[in-house]
GUSEBA-778198 format. One line per field, with one value per residue (C-alpha): residue in three letters; x, y, z. Coordinates in Angstrom, 1 decimal. Layout:
// GUSEBA-778198
res	[ALA:...]
X	[X:...]
Y	[Y:...]
Z	[Z:...]
***
This chain:
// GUSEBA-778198
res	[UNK:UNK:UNK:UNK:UNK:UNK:UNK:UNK:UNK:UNK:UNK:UNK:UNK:UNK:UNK:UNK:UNK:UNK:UNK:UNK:UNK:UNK:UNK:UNK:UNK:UNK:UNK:UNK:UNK:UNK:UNK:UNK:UNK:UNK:UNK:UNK:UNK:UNK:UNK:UNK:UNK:UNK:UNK:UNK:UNK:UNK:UNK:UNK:UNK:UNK:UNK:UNK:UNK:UNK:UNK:UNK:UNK:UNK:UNK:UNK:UNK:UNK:UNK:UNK:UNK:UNK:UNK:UNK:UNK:UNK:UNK:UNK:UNK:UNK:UNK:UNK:UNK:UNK:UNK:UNK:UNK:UNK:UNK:UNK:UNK:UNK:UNK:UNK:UNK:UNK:UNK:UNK:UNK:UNK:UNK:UNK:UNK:UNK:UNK:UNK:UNK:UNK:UNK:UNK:UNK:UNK:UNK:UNK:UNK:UNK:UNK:UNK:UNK:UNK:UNK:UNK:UNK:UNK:UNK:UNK:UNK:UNK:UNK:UNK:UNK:UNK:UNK:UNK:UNK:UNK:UNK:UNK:UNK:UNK:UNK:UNK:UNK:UNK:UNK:UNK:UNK:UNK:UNK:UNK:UNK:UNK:UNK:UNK:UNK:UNK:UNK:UNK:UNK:UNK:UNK:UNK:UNK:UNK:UNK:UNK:UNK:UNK:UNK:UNK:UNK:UNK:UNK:UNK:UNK:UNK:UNK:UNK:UNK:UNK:UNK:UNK:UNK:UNK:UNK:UNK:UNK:UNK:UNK:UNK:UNK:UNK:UNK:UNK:UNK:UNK:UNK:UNK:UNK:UNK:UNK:UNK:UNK:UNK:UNK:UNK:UNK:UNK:UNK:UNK:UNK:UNK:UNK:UNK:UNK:UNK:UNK:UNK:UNK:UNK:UNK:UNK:UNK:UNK:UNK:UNK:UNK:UNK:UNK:UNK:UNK:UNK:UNK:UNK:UNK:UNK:UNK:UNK:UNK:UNK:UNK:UNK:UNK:UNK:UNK:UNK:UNK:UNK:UNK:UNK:UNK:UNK:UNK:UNK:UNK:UNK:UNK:UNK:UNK:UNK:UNK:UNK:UNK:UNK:UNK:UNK:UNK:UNK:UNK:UNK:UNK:UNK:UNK:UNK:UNK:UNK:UNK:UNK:UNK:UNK:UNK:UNK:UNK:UNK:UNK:UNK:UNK:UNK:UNK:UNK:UNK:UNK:UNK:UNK:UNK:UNK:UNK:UNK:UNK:UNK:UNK:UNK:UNK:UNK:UNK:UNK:UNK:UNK:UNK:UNK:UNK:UNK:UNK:UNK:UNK:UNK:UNK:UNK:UNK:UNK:UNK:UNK:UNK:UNK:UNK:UNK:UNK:UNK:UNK:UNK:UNK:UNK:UNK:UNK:UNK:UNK:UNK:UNK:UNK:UNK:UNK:UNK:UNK:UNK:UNK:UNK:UNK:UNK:UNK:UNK:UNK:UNK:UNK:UNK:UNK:UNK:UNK:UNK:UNK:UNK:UNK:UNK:UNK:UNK:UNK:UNK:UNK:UNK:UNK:UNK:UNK:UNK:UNK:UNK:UNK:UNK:UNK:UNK:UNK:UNK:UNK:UNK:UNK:UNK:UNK:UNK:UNK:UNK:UNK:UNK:UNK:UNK:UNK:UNK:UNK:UNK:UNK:UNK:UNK:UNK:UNK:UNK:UNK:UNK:UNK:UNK:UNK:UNK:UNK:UNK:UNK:UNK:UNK:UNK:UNK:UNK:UNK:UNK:UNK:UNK:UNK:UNK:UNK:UNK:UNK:UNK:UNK:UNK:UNK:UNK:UNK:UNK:UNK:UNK:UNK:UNK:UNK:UNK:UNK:UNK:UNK:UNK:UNK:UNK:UNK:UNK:UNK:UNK:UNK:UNK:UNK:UNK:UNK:UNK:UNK:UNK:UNK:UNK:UNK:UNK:UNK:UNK:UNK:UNK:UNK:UNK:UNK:UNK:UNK:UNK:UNK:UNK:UNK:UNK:UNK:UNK:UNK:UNK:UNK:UNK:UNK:UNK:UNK:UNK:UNK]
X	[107.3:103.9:102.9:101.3:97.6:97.1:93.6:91.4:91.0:87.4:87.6:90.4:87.9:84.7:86.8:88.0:84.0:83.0:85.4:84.6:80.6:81.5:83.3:80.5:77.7:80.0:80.1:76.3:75.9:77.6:74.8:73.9:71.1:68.9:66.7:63.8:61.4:58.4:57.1:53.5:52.4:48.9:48.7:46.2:48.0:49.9:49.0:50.0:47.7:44.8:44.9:42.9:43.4:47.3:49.6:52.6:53.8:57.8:57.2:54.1:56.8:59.1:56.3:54.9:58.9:59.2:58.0:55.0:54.9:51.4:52.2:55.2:55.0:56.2:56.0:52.5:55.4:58.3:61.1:60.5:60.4:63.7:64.9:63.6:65.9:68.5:69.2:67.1:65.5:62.1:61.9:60.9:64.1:66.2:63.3:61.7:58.6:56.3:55.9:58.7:61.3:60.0:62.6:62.5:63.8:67.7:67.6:68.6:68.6:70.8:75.1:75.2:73.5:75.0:73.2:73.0:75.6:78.2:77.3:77.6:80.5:83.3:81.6:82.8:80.1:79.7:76.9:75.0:72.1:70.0:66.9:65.0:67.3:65.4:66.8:68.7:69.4:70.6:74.0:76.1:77.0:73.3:74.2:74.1:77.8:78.5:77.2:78.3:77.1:80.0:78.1:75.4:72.5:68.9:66.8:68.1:64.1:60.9:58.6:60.3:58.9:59.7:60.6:62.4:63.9:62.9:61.1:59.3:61.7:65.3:67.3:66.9:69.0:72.4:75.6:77.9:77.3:77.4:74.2:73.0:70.8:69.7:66.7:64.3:61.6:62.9:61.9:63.8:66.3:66.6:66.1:68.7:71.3:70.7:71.4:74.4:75.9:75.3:76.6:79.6:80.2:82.6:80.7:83.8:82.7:78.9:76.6:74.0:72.0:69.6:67.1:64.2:62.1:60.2:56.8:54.2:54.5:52.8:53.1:50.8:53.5:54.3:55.2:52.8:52.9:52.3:49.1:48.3:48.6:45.4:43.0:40.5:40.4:38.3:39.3:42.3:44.5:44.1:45.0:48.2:48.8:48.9:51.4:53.7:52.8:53.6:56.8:58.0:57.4:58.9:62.5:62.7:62.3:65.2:67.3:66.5:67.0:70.8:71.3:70.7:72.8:75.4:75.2:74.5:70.8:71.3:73.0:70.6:68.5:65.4:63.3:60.5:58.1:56.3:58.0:54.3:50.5:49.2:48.0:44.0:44.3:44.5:46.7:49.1:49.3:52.0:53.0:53.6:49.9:46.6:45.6:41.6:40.7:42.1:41.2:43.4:44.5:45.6:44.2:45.2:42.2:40.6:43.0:41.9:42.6:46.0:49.5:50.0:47.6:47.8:45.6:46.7:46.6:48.9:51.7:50.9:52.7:52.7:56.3:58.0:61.5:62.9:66.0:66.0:66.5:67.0:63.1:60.8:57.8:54.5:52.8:54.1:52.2:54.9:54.8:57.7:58.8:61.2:63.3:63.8:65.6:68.9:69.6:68.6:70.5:73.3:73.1:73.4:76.0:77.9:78.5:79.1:76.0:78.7:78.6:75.0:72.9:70.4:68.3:64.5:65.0:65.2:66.7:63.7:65.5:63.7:60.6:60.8:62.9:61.2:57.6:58.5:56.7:57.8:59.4:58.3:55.1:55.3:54.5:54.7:53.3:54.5:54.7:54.1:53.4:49.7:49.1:50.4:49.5:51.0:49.9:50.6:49.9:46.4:45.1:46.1:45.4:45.0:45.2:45.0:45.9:44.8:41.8:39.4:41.3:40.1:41.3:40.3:40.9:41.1:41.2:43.2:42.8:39.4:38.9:41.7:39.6:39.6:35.9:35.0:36.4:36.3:37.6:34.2:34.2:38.2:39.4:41.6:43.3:43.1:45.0:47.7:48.3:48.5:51.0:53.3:52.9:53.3:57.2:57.9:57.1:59.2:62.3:61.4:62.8:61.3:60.0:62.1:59.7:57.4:60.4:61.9:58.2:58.0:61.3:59.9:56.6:58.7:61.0:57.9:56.4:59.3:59.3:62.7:63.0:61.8:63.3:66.3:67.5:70.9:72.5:73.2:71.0:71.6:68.2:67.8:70.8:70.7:69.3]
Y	[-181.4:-182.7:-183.4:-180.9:-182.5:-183.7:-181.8:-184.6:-183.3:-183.1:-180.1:-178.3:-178.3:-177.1:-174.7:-173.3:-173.6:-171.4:-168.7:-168.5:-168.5:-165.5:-163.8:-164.2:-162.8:-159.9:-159.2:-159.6:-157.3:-154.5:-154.0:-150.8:-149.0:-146.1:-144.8:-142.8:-140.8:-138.9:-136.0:-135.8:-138.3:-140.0:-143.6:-144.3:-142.1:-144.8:-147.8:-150.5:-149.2:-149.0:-145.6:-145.4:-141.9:-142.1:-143.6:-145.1:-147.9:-147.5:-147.5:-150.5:-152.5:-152.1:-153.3:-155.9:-157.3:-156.9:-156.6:-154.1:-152.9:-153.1:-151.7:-149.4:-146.6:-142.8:-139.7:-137.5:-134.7:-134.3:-133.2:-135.8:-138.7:-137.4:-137.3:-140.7:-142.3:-140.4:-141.2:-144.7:-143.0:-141.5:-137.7:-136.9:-138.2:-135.1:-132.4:-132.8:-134.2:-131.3:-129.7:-128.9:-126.5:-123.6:-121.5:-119.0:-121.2:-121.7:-125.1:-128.3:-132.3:-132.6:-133.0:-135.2:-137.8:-140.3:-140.0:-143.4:-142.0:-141.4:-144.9:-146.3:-143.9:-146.0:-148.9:-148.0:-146.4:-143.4:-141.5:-139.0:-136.9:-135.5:-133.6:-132.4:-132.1:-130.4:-131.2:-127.7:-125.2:-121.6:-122.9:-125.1:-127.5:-129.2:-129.1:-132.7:-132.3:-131.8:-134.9:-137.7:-136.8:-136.8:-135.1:-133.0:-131.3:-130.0:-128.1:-127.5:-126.4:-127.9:-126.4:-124.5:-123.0:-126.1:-124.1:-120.9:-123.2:-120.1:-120.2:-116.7:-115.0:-116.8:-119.1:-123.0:-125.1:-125.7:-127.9:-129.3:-126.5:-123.4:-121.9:-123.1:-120.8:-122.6:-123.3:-126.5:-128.5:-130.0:-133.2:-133.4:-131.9:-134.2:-137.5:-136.2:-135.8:-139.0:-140.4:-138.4:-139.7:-143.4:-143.1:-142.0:-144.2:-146.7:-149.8:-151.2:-148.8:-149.6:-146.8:-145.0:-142.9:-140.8:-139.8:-137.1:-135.4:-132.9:-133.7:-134.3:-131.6:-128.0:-125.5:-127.8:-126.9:-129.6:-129.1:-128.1:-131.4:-133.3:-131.5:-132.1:-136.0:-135.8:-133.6:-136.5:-135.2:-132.5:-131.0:-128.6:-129.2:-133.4:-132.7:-131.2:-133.3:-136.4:-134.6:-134.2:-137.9:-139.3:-137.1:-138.3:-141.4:-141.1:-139.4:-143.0:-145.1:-143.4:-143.9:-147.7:-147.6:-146.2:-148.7:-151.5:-150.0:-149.3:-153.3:-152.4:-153.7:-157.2:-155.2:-152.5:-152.6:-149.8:-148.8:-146.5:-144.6:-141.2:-138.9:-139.2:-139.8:-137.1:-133.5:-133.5:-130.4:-126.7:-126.4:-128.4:-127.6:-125.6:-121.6:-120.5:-119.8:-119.3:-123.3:-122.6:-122.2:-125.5:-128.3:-130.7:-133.2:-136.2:-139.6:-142.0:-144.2:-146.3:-144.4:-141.6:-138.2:-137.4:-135.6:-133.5:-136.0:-139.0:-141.0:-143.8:-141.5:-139.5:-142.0:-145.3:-144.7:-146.1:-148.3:-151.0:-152.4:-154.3:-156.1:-158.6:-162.4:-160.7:-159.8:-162.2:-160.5:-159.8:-158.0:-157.6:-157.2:-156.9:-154.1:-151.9:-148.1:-145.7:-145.9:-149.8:-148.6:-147.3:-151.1:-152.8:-150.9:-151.0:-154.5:-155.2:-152.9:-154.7:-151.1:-150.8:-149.2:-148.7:-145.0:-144.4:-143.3:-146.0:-147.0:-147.2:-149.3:-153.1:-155.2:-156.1:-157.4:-160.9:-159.2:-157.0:-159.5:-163.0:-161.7:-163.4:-162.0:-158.9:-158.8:-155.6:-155.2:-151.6:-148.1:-144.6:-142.3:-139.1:-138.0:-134.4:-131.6:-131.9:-135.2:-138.7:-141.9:-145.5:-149.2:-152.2:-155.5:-154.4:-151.8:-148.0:-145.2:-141.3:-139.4:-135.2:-134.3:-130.4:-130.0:-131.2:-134.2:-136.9:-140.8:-142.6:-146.2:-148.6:-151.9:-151.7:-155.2:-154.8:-151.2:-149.9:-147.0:-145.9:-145.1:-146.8:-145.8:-148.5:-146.5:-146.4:-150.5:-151.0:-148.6:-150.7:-150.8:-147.6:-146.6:-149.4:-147.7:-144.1:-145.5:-146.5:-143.0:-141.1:-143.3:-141.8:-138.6:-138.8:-140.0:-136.7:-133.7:-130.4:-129.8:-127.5:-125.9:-124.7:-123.6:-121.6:-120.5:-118.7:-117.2:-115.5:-114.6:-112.9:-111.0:-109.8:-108.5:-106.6:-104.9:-106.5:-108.0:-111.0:-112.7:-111.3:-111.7:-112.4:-112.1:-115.2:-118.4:-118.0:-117.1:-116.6:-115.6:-117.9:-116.5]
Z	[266.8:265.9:262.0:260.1:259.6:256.2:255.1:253.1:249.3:249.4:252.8:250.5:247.8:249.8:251.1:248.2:247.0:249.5:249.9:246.1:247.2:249.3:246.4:244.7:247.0:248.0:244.0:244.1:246.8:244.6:242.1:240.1:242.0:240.2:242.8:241.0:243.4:241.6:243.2:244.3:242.0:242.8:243.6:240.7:238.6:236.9:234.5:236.9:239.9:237.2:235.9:232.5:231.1:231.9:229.9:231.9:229.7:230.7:234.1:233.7:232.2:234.8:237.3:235.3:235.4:238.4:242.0:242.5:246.6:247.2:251.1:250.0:252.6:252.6:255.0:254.2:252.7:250.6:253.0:256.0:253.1:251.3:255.2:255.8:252.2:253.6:256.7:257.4:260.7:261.4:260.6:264.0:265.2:264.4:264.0:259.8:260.6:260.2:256.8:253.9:254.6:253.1:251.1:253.1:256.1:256.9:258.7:257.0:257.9:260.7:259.3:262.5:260.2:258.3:254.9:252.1:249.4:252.5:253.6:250.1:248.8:251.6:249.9:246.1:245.1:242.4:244.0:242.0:242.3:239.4:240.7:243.8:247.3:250.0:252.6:252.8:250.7:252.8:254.0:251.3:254.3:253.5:250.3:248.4:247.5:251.2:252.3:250.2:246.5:244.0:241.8:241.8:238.9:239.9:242.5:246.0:247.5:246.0:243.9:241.0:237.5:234.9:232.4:233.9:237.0:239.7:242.9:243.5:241.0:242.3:240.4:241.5:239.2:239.9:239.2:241.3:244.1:240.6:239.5:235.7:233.8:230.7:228.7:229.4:230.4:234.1:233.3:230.1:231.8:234.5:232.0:229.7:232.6:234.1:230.6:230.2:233.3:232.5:229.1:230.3:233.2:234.6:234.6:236.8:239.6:240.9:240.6:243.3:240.9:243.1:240.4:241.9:239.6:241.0:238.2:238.9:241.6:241.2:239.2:236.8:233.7:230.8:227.2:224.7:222.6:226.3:226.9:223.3:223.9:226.1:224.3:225.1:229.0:229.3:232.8:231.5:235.1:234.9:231.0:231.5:235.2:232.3:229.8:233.0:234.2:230.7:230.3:233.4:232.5:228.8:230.7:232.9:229.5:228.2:231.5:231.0:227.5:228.3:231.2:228.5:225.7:228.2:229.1:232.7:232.9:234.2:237.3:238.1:240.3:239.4:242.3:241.9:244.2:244.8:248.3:249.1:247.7:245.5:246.7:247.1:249.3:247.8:251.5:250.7:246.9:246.5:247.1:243.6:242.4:244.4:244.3:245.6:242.3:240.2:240.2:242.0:239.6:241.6:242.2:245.1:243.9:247.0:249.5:251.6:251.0:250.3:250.6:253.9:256.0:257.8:255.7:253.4:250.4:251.8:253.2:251.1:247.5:244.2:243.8:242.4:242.1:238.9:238.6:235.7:236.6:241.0:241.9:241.2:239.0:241.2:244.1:247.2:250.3:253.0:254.7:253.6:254.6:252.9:255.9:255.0:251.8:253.6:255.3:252.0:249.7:252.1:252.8:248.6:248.3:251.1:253.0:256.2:258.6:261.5:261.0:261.2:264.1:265.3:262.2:262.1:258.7:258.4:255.6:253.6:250.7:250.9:250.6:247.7:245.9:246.2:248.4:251.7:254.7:255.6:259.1:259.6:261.4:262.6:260.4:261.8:259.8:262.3:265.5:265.8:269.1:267.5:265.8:265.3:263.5:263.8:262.3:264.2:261.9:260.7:263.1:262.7:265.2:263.8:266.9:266.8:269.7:269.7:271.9:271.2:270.7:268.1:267.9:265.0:264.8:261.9:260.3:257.1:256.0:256.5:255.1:253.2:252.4:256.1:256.3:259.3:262.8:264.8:268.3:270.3:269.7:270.5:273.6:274.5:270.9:270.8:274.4:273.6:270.1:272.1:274.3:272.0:270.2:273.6:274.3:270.6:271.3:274.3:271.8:269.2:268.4:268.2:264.9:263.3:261.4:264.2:265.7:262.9:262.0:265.9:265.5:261.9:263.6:266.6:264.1:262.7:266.0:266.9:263.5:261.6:258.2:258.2:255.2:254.2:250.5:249.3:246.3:246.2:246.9:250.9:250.7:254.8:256.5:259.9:262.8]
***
């Protein structure tokens, strides 16, 4: 029988320093995550992007303590970019690139999907949502209780009356999967929830806090003593746009304020961004009110028009991330997309990615926490039947591809704005660039907007209902 080795005392004690170096980095990876997604909100439209008439000074703090994405990218809607946090894949992978779901639709983000609370719920996590959904609201099985939420307070559609939580007359507000009629300013209400829930918290169990208000989205609605604030602003829309700015921003000062009082601070990681850049288009303003005649209120300052296009101000974002003594405070350049988030988050959390389809998101923790170059290099802004956009390093290509068809090309280090196409002097940019959208649109789904919105315009034709009402909030019943 041969001796048992003798280990030397100095391997035993590495050894033993490194499985406790492990310990300790899987304990870091299980951080406290709040995850707060504004609604519309204009780039400029907050203190630490240079806004003057706004005051932001909650979430300016946050971003002068911590790391403000320069390059933080979004889809040009709301539903594709709540798809895109989701699920860590490209909307036009499973059909949501092309528009919202309107409430009168019955399709949702695909169940085959492995969304970021399932993904972080096997991990520990106590995942809760306070706010906006749409991702599916006519069958409960898109529900957010249905797909990895343990709890659940808010909106299941998008665009709701603040203060009577309807949309076109039908109840929006629910709890835990039950309907909620009660009285309040959606912000507020949303703030005070998120509060509510960290108050009473386990700090022993790590915490996925999906926080998405739905200001500063339209119907232009805020408090009276908000509007008051800004009596100096003469337009009346921009006036109360700034009562709902600052409220929102007054509801995620109280959130932080309860993470510190609760002693879970120094774990929390805070991100913060808009679903996309702020509406400059009466089109894509919202259904509730006839928008031709206000006075759009957003301001993606040097960015180019805005929500609903494929133009920086609709797809590059105000954000930031703060995580006392974690993210090293200043700008970050990288290149960063809201499908990144999934991998990252998942990667702090230590939980497991096995489940997911293939994701479009890379870990980009390195970058947001101490500004290393981003290893990302690629955005795609969409591929739709009709249009696409992409960025590779510098250049970006807008191509329309509805006759007659229309390629812009662009240097964005050159000209953020996006004033100068460049495609006469670059074809060969330009057909590379097309090439690469073409193999994408080759890997897409079919929208399932257009889809849904030819089966509505066929019922029509024929002569049946076209939107039939429930009692309930199964607004459509599915075709």
């Amino acid at each position: 029988m041969k001796p048992i080795p003798v280990i030397p005392l100095r391997w035993a004690v590495a050894a033993l320093a490194g499985f406790a170096a492990v310990a300790a980095h899987a304990a870091d990876k299980k951080p406290h995550i709040v995850h707060i997604v504004a609604d519309d909100l204009g780039w400029k439209d907050v203190g630490f992007n240079g806004c003057t008439d706004i005051r932001t000074p909650n979430l300016d703090r946050l971003a002068a303590d911590g790391a403000k994405l320069a390059q933080f990218y979004a889809q040009p809607m709301c539903t594709p970019t709540r798809a895109a946090l989701m699920t860590g894949r490209y909307p036009f992978r499973y059909g949501l690139q092309t528009a919202v779901i309107p409430s009168v639709s019955a399709y949702g983000l695909d169940t085959a999907e492995w969304l970021m609370p399932q993904c972080l719920k096997e991990a520990g996590y106590r995942t809760a949502i306070v706010g906006k959904w749409h991702l599916g609201h006519a069958d409960k099985k898109y529900w957010p209780k249905q797909r990895g939420f343990d709890y659940q307070y808010g909106a299941m559609i998008g665009e709701l009356d603040y203060f009577t939580h309807d949309e076109q007359g039908v109840l929006d507000w629910f709890r835990n999967n039950e309907p909620v009629r009660e009285e309040g300013y959606t912000t507020t209400l949303f703030g005070q929830d998120a509060v509510r829930l960290i108050e009473e918290h386990d700090t022993a169990t790590p915490l996925y806090l999906y926080l998405a208000f739905n200001a500063p989205h339209t119907p232009y609605q805020a408090p009276r003593e908000y509007i008051d604030r800004y009596s100096a602003i003469a337009e009346p829309t921009r006036r109360t746009y700034a009562g709902m700015v600052t409220c929102l921003d007054d509801e995620i000062g109280r959130v932080v304020t309860a993470l510190e009082k609760k002693k879970m601070r120094d774990n929390t990681l805070i991100l913060f961004h808009s679903d996309n850049g702020g509406t400059r288009s009466a089109m894509f303003a919202g259904v509730m009110a006839d928008m031709s005649k206000v006075v759009i209120p957003c301001d993606n300052g040097p960015y180019r028009e805005g929500k609903g296009t494929l133009y920086e101000g609709a797809t590059r974002v105000c954000a930031l991330a703060n995580w006392p003594g974690r993210i090293k405070p200043g700008k970050v350049d990288g290149l960063i997309h809201a499908v990144d988030l999934y991998p990252t988050l998942a990667a702090l959390a230590g939980a497991s990615t096995a489940k997911c389809k293939p994701l479009d998101g890379i870990d980009l923790w390195d970058t947001i926490a101490s500004g290393k170059p981003s290893p990302r290099t690629e955005i795609v802004y969409n591929v739709e039947p009709f249009r696409g956009a992409l960025r590779q390093g510098d250049w970006k290509l807008v191509w329309r591809t509805l006759l007659p068809s229309r390629a812009e090309l662009f240097n964005l280090a050159e000209d953020p704005s996006e004033k100068n196409d460049l495609a006469a002097q670059h074809p060969e940019k330009v057909d590379a660039l097309q090439q690469r959208l073409n193999v994408l649109a080759k890997e897409s789904a079919k929208p399932l907007f257009l889809v849904d919105q030819f089966k509505v315009v066929l019922k029509g034709m024929h002569g049946e209902p076209i939107l039939p009402i429930d009692e309930g909030y199964n607004r459509v019943e599915a075709p």
